[in-house]
TORDONU-62387 format. One record per atom (N, C-alpha, C): residue number from 0; residue in one letter; atom name; x, y, z. Coordinates in nm, 3 decimals. Layout:
# TORDONU-62387
PT, NUM, A, CA, X, Y, Z
...
END
This chain:
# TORDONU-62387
PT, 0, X, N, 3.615, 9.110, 6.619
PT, 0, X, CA, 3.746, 9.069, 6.667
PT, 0, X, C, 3.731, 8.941, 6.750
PT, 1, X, N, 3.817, 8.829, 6.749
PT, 1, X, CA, 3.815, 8.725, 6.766
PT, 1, X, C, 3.819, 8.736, 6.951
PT, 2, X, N, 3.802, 8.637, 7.004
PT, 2, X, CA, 3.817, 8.633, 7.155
PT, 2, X, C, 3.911, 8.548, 7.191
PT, 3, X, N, 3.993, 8.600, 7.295
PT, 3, X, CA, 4.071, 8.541, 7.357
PT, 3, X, C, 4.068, 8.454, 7.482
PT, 4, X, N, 4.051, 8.304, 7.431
PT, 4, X, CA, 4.056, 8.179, 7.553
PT, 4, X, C, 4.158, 8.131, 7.562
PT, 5, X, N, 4.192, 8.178, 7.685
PT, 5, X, CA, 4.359, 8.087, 7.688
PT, 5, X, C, 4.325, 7.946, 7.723
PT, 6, X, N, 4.251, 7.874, 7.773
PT, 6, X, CA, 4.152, 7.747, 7.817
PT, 6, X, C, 4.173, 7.686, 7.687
PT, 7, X, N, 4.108, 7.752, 7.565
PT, 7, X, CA, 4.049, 7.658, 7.425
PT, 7, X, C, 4.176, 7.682, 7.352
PT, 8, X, N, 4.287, 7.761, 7.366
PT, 8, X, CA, 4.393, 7.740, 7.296
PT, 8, X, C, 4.505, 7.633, 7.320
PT, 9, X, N, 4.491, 7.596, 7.471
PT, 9, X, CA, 4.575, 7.469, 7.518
PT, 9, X, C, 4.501, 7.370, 7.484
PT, 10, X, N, 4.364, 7.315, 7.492
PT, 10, X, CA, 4.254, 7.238, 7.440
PT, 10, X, C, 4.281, 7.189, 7.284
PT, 11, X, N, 4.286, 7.328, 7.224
PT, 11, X, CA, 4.348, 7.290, 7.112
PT, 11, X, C, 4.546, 7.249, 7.068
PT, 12, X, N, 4.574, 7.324, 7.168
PT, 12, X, CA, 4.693, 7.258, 7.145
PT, 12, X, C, 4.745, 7.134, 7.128
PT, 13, X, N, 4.644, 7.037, 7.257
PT, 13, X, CA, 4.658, 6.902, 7.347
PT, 13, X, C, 4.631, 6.807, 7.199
PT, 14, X, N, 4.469, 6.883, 7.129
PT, 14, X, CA, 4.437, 6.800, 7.003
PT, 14, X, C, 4.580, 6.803, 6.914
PT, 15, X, N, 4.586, 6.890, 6.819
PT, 15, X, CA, 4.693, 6.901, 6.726
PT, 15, X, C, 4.845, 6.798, 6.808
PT, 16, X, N, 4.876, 6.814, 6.902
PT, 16, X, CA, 5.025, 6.725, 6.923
PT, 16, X, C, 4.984, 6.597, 6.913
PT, 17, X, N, 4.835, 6.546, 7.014
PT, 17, X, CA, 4.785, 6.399, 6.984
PT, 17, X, C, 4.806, 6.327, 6.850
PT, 18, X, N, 4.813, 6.389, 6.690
PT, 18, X, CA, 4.801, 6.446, 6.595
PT, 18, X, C, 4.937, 6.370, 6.573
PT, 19, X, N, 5.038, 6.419, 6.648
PT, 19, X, CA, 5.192, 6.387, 6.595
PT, 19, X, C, 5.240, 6.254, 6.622
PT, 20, X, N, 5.297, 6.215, 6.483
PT, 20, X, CA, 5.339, 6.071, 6.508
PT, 20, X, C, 5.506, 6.101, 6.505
PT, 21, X, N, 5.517, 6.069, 6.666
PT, 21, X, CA, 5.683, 6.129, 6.734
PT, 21, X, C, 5.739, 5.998, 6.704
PT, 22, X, N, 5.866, 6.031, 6.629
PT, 22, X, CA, 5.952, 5.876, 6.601
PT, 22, X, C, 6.013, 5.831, 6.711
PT, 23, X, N, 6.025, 5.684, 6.693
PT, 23, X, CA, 6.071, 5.594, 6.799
PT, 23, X, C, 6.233, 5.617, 6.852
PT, 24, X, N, 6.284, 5.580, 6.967
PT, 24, X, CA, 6.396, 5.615, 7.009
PT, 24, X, C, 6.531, 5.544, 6.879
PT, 25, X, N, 6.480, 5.449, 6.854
PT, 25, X, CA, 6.581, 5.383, 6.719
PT, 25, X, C, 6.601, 5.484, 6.650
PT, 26, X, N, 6.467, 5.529, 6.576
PT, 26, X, CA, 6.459, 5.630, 6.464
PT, 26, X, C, 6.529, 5.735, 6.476
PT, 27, X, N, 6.562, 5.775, 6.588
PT, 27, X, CA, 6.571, 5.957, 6.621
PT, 27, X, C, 6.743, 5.932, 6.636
PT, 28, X, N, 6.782, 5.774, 6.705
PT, 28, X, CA, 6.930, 5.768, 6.731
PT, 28, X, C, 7.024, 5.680, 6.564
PT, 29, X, N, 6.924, 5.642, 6.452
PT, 29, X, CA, 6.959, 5.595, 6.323
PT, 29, X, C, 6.978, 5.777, 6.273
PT, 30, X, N, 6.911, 5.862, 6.285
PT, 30, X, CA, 6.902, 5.954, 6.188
PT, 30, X, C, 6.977, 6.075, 6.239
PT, 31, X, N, 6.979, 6.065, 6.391
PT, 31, X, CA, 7.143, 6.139, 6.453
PT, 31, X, C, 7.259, 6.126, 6.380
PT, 32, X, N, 7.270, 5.965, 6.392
PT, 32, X, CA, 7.381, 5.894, 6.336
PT, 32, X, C, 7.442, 5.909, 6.197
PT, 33, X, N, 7.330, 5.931, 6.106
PT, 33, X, CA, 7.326, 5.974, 5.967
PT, 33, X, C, 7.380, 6.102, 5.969
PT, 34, X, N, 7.337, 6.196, 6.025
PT, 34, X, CA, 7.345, 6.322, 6.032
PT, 34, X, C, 7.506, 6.366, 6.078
PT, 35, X, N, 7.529, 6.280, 6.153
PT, 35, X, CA, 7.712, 6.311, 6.202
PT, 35, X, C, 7.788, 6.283, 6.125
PT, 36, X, N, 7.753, 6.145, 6.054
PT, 36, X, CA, 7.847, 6.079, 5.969
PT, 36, X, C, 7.822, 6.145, 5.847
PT, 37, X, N, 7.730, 6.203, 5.819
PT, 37, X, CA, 7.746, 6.276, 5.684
PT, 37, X, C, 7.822, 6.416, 5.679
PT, 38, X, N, 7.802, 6.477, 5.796
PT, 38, X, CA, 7.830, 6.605, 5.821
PT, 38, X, C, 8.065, 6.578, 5.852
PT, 39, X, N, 8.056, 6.463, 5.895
PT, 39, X, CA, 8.217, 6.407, 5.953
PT, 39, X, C, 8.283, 6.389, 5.747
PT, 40, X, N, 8.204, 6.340, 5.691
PT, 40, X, CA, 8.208, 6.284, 5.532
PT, 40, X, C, 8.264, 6.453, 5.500
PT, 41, X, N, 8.160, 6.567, 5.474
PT, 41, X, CA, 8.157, 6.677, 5.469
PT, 41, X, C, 8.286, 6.755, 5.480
PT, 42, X, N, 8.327, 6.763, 5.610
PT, 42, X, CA, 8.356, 6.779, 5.677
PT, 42, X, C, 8.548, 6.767, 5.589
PT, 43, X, N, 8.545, 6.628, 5.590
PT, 43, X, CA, 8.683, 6.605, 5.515
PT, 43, X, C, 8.646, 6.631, 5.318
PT, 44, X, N, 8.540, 6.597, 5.297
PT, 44, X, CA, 8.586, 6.599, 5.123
PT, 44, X, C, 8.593, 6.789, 5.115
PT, 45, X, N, 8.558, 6.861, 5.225
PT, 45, X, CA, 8.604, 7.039, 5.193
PT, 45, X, C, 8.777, 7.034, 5.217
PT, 46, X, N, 8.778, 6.975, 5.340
PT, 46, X, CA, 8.920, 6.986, 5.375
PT, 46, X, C, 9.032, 6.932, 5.257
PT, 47, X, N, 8.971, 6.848, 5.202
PT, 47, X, CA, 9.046, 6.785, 5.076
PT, 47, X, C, 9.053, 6.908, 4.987
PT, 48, X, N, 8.937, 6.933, 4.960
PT, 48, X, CA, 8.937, 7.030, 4.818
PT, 48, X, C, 8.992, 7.163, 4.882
PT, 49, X, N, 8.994, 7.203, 4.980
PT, 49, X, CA, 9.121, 7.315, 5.021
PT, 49, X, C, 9.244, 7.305, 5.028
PT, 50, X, N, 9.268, 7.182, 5.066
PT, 50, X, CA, 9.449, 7.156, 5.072
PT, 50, X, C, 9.460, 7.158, 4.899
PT, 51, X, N, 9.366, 7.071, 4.821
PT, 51, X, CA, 9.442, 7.076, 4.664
PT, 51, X, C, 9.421, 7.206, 4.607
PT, 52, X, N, 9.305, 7.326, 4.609
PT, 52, X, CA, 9.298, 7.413, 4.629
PT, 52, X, C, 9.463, 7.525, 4.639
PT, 53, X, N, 9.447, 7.488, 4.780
PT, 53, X, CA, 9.647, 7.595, 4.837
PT, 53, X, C, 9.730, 7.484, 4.764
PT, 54, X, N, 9.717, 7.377, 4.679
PT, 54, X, CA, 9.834, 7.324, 4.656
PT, 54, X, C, 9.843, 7.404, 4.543
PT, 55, X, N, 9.704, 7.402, 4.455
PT, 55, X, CA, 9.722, 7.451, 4.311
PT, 55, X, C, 9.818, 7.592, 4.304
PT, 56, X, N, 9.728, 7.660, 4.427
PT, 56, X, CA, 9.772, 7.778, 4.443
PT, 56, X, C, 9.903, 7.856, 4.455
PT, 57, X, N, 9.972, 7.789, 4.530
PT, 57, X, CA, 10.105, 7.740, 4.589
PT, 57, X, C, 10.214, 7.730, 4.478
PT, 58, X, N, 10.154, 7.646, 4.366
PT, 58, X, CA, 10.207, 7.614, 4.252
PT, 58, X, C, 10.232, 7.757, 4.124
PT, 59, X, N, 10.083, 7.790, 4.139
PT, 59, X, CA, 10.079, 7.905, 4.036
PT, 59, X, C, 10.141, 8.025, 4.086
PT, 60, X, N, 10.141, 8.072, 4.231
PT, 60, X, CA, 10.222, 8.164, 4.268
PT, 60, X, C, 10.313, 8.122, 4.360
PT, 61, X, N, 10.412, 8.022, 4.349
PT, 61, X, CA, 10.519, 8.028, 4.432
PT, 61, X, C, 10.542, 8.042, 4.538
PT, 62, X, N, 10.438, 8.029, 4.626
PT, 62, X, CA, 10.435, 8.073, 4.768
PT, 62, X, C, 10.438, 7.972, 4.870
PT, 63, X, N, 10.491, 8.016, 4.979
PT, 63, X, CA, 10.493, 7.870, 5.053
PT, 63, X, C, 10.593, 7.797, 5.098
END
C-alpha cells in the first residue's frame, strides 16, 4: 500500500501547475466575450423559433 506524504503531494502539485500555460488577460476577456455574444445570438434565434412555433400553433388550433 502506497504511503501517504502530504509534503510530496504539494511538491508535486507546485510541478504539474508550473506545467500550465494560463492564458493572457486579452485571451480570457476575447473568449468571455465570445462566449456571451454567442450565448445572447442563442438566446434570440430559440426565442424566434418559439414565437413562430405558438404562431404555427395558434394557427392550427385557433387559440389565442
Amino acid at each position: 500500500m502506497a504511503k501517504l506524504d502530504p509534503a510530496q503531494y504539494v511538491r508535486d502539485v507546485r510541478t504539474e501547475v508550473a506545467k500550465v500555460t494560463w492564458p493572457s488577460r486579452k485571451e480570457t476577456l476575447i473568449t468571455t466575450g465570445l462566449v456571451l455574444a454567442m450565448s445572447a445570438l442563442a438566446a434570440v434565434f430559440f426565442l424566434v423559433v418559439d414565437q413562430l412555433i405558438a404562431l404555427g400553433m395558434r394557427g392550427v388550433f385557433g387559440l389565442g
